[in-house]
C-alpha positions in Angstrom: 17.0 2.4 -25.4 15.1 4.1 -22.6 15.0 7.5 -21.4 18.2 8.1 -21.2 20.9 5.5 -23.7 25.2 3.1 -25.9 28.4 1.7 -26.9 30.3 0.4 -29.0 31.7 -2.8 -31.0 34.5 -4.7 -31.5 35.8 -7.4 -33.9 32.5 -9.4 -34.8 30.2 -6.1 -33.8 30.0 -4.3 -37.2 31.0 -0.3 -37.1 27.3 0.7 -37.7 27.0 2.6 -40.7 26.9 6.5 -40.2 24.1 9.0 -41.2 25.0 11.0 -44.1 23.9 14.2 -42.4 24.4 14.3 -38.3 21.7 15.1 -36.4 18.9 15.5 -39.3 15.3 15.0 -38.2 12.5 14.2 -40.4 8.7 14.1 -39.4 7.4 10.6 -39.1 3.9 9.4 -38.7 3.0 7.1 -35.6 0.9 3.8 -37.3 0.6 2.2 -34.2 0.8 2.4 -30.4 0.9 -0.7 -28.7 0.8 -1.6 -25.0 3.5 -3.7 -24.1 3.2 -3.8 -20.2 1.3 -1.4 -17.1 4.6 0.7 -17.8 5.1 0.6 -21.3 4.8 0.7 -25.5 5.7 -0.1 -28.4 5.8 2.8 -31.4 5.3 2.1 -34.5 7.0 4.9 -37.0 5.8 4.7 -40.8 8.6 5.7 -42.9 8.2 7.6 -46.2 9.2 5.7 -49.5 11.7 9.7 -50.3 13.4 8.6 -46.6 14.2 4.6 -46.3 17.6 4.9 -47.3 18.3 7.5 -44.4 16.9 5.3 -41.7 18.5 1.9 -43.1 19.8 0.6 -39.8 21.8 -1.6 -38.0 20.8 -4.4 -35.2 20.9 -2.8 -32.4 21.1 1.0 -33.5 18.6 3.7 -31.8 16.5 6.5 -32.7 16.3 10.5 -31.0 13.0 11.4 -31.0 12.1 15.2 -30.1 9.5 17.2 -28.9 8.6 21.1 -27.2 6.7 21.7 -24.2 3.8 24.2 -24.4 6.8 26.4 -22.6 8.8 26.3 -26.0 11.6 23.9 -23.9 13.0 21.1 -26.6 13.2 17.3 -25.0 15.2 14.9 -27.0 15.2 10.8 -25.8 16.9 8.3 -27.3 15.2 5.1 -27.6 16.2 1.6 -29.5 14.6 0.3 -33.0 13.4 -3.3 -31.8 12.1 -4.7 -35.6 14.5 -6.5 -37.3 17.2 -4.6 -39.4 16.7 -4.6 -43.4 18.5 -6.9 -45.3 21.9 -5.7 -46.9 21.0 -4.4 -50.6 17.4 -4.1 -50.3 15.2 -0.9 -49.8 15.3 0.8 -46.5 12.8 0.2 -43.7 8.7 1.0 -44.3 8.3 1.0 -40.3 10.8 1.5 -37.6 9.5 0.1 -34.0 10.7 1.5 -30.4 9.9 0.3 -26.8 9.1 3.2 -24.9 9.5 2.0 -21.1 7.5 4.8 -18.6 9.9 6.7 -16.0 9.2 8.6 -12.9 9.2 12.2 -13.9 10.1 11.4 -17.7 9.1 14.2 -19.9 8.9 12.1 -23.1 7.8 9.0 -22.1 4.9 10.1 -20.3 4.1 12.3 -23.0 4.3 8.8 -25.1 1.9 6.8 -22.5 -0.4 9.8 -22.5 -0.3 11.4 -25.4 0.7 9.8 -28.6 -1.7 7.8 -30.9 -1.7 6.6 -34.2 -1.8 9.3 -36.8 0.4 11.8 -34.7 3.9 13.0 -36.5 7.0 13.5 -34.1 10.5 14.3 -35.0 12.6 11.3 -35.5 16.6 11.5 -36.0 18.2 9.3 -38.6 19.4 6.1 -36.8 22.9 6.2 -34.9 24.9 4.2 -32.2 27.6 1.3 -32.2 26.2 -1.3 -30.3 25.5 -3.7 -33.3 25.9 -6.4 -34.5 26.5 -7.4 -38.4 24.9 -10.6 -39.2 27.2 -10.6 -42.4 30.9 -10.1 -40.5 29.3 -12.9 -38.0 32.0 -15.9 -38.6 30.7 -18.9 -39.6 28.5 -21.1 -36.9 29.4 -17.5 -34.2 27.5 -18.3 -31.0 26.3 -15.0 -29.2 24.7 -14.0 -26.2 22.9 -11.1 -24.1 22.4 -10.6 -20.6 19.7 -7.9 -20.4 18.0 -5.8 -17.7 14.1 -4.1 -18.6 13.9 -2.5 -21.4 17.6 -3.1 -22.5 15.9 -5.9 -24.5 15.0 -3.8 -27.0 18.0 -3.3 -29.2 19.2 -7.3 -28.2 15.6 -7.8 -30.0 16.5 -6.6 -32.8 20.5 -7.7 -33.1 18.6 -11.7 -31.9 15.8 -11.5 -34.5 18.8 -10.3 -37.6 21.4 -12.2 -36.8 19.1 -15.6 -36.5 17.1 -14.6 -39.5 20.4 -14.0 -41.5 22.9 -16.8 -40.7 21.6 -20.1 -40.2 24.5 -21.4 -38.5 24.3 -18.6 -35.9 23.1 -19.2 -32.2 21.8 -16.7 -29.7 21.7 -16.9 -25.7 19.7 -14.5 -24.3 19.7 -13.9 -20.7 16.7 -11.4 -19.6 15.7 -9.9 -15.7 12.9 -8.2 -14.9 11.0 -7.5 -11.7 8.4 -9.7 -12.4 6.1 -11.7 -15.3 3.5 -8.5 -16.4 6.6 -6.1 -15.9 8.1 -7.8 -19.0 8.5 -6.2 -22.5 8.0 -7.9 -25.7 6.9 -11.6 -24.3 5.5 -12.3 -27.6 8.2 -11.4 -29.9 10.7 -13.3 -28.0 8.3 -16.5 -27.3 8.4 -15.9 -31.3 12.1 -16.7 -31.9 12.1 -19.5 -29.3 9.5 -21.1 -31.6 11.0 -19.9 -35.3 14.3 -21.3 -34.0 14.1 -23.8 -31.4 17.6 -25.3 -31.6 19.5 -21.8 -32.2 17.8 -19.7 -29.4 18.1 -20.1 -25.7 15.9 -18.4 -23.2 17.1 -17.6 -19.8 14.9 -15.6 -17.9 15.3 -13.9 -14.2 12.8 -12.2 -12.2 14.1 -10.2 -9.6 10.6 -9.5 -7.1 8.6 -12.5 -8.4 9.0 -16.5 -8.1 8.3 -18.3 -11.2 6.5 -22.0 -11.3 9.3 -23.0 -13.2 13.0 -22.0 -13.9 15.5 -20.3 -12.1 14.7 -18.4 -8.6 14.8 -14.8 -8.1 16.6 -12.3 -7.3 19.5 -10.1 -9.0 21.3 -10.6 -11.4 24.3 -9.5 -9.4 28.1 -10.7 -10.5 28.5 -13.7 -7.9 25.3 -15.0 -9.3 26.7 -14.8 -12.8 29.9 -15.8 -12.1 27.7 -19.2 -11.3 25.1 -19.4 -13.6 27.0 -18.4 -17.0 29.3 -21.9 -17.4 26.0 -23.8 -16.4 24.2 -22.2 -19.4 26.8 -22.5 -22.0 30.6 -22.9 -22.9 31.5 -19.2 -21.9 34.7 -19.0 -23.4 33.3 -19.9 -26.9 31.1 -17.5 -27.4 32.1 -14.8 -29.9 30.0 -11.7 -28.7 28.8 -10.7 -25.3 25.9 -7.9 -25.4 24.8 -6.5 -22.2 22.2 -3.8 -22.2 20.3 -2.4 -19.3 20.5 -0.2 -16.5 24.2 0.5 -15.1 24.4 -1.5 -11.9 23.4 -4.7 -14.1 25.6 -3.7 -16.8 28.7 -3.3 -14.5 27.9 -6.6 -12.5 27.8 -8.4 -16.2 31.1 -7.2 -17.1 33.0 -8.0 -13.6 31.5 -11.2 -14.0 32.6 -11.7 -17.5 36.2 -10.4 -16.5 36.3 -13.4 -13.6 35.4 -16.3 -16.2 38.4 -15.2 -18.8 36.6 -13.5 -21.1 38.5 -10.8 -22.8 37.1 -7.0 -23.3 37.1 -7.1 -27.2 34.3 -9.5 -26.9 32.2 -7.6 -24.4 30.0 -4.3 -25.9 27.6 -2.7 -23.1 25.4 -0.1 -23.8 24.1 1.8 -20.4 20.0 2.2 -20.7 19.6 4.1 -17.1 22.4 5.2 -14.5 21.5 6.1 -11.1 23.9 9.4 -10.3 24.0 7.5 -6.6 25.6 4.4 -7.9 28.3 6.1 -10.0 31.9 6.9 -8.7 31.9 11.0 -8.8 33.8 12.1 -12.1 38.0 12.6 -10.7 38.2 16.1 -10.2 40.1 18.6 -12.5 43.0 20.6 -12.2 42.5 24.0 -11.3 44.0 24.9 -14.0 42.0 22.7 -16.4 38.8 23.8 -14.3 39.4 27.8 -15.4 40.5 27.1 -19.1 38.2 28.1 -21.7 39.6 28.6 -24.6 38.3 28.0 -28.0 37.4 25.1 -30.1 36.9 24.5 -33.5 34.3 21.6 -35.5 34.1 20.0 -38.2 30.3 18.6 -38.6 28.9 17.6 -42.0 31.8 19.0 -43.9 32.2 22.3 -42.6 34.1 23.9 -39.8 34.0 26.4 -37.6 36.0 28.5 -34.2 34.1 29.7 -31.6 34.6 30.8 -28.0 33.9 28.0 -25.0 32.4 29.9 -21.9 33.3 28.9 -18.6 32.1 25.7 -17.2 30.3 25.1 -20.6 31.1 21.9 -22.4 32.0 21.8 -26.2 28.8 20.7 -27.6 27.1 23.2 -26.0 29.7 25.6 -27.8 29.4 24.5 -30.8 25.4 24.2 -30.3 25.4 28.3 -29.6 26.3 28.2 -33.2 25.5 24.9 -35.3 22.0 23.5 -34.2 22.7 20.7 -36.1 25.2 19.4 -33.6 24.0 15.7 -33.0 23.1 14.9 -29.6 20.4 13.7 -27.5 20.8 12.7 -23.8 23.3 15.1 -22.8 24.2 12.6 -20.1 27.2 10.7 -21.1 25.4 7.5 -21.8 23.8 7.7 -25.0 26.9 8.4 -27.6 25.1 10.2 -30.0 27.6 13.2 -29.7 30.8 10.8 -30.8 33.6 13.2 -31.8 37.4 12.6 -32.5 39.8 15.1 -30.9 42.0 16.1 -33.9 43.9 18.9 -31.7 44.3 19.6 -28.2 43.4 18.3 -24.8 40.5 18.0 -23.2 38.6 16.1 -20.3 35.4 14.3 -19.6 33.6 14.7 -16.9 31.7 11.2 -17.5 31.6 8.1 -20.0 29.0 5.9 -20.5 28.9 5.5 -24.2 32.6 5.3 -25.2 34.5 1.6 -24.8 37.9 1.7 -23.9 39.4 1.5 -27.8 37.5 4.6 -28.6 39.0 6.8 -26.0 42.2 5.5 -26.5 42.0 6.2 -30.1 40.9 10.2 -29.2 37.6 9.6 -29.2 35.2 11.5 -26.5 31.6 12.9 -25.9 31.2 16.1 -26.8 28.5 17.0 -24.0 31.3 15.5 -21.6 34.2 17.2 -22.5 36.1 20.7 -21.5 38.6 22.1 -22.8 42.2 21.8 -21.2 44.2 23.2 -24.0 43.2 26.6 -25.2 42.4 25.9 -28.6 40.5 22.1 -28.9 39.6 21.3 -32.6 36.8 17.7 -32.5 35.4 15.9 -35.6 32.3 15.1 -35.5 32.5 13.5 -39.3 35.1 10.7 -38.4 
């Protein structure tokens, strides 16, 4: 995931499994930094023999990572675990990998290109996140595919390398733009699948500000284009999982164009690496008197509960953070999930979803850094 981060799964798309303890960090040591591109790298996290079983993950799960500035200000990101997940049964993972894409003005990343080296420690949450896969719920001979933008190949990495690895009856499609050829993360791991499994994986890849000697020619991946290329690259309506991962104008253009060629929403999870506030419809505006309420709101995290005040204008994580500091979150954006909580009483409303698909919020599901209150007592679950 880059700066910034994902959503959920239906049907084939395991539910991910959940950390025992939300929010918990533990201090990992960096064995490698690894150049990917001009604008980005790969980390390398060793993980402690005491800790594997925390950070067992799922295909396509993330990691928070968190640091303070020399002013004492804590930065959380969220970024996606690339390696392969560890196989059902078996120990948890020695090493955890994450692509680390460089932004304009991003605190953590550049403190990652700058900064970071091998032998460092940061502060790495327990994995978390929904858009995954299962390699074991797969059905038999499932054909998948991807349609990725940047660095939202890094969790598709992963969810590819599992799923291929796992069931050999299983075929991928992954469709991948970037803005050009040295722009492009992790050439070498997916050159690597195409080789391991040359009759299961198929490569499709875009470059949007470069023409390639071969292949398709570039330009966007918009929805008309889609809505073209798709049926000419495989049977659209048999495929059992659509992944689309990237930044939100790619994402949305993928799922319109999915929507046009019959293809139903169970079979479509997104997860939303980068939204530009410009390109998004401004959130519908509140009541007045859902604008004034405050109220109170009560939350169960980790097995205990507690009431406390909501201020005005402040949303309910930040409420509860005042008095748990163990309240999971990371982007505090609406994008990255990692504050999932289910509204057990009340009413309240979100200001802006990213994260959440359709099933969730209809099953009382919302983002904690998102919501207000409407009602004035709210009680949320963080546990569920």
């Amino acid at each position: 995931m880059a700066e910034s981060t994902p959503s959920p799964a239906p049907s084939s798309a395991a539910v991910a499994p959940r950390p025992a303890r939300h929010g918990a960090f533990h201090r990992l040591t960096v064995a490698a930094v690894d150049r990917l591109t001009d604008d980005s790298v790969a980390l390398t996290l060793q993980v402690p023999p005491e800790l594997r079983a925390e950070y067992r993950h799922a295909p396509g799960q993330h990691l928070t990572l968190r640091r303070s500035t020399p002013e004492g200000v804590e930065i959380r990101r969220t970024y996606s675990i690339c390696s392969p997940a560890p196989e059902p049964g078996g120990p948890g993972p020695a090493q955890l990998r994450v692509g680390v894409r460089l932004v304009e003005g991003g605190e953590f990343s550049t403190f990652a290109h700058k900064e970071v080296a091998a032998g460092d420690v940061l502060d790495v949450m327990v994995p978390a996140g929904r858009f995954v896969l299962d390699p074991a719920a797969a059905p038999d001979a499932g054909h998948y595919a991807a349609i990725v933008g940047g660095s939202g190949i890094t969790p598709v990495l992963s969810i590819a390398a599992s799923l291929l690895a796992a069931r050999p009856d299983a075929r991928f499609c992954l469709v991948r733009s970037d803005r050009t050829a040295a722009s492009t993360m992790f050439l070498e791991e997916v050159a690597d699948l195409k080789d391991r499994y040359p009759d299961r994986f198929q490569l499709v890849t875009v470059l949007s500000r470069e023409e390639q000697e071969a292949g398709l020619p570039s330009g966007r991946l918009d929805e008309e284009r889609l809505k073209s290329l798709l049926p000419a690259l495989l049977p659209v309506a048999e495929v059992t999982g659509w992944f689309l991962c990237g930044p939100y104008g790619l994402v949305l253009g993928a799922e319109q164009a999915l929507g046009a060629l019959g293809v139903g929403r169970n079979r479509i999870h997104e997860e939303v690496f980068h939204v530009e506030d410009a390109t998004v419809p401004a959130p519908a505006a509140a009541s007045a008197a859902a604008a004034a309420s405050c109220g109170q709101v009560t939350a169960r995290l980790d097995g205990r509960s507690g009431t406390w005040p909501v201020r005005e204008g402040e949303s309910l994580l930040d409420a509860v953070l005042r008095n748990r500091a163990d309240a999971p979150y990371a982007c505090k954006g609406g994008v990255c999930g990692t504050c999932r909580a289910f509204v057990v009483r009340g009413e309240v409303r979100m200001d802006r979803n990213f994260a959440l698909e359709a099933e969730e919020t209809e099953a009382g599901f919302v983002l904690a850094c998102q919501s207000h209150p409407v009602t004035d007592e709210v009680e949320i679950d963080f546990d569920r």
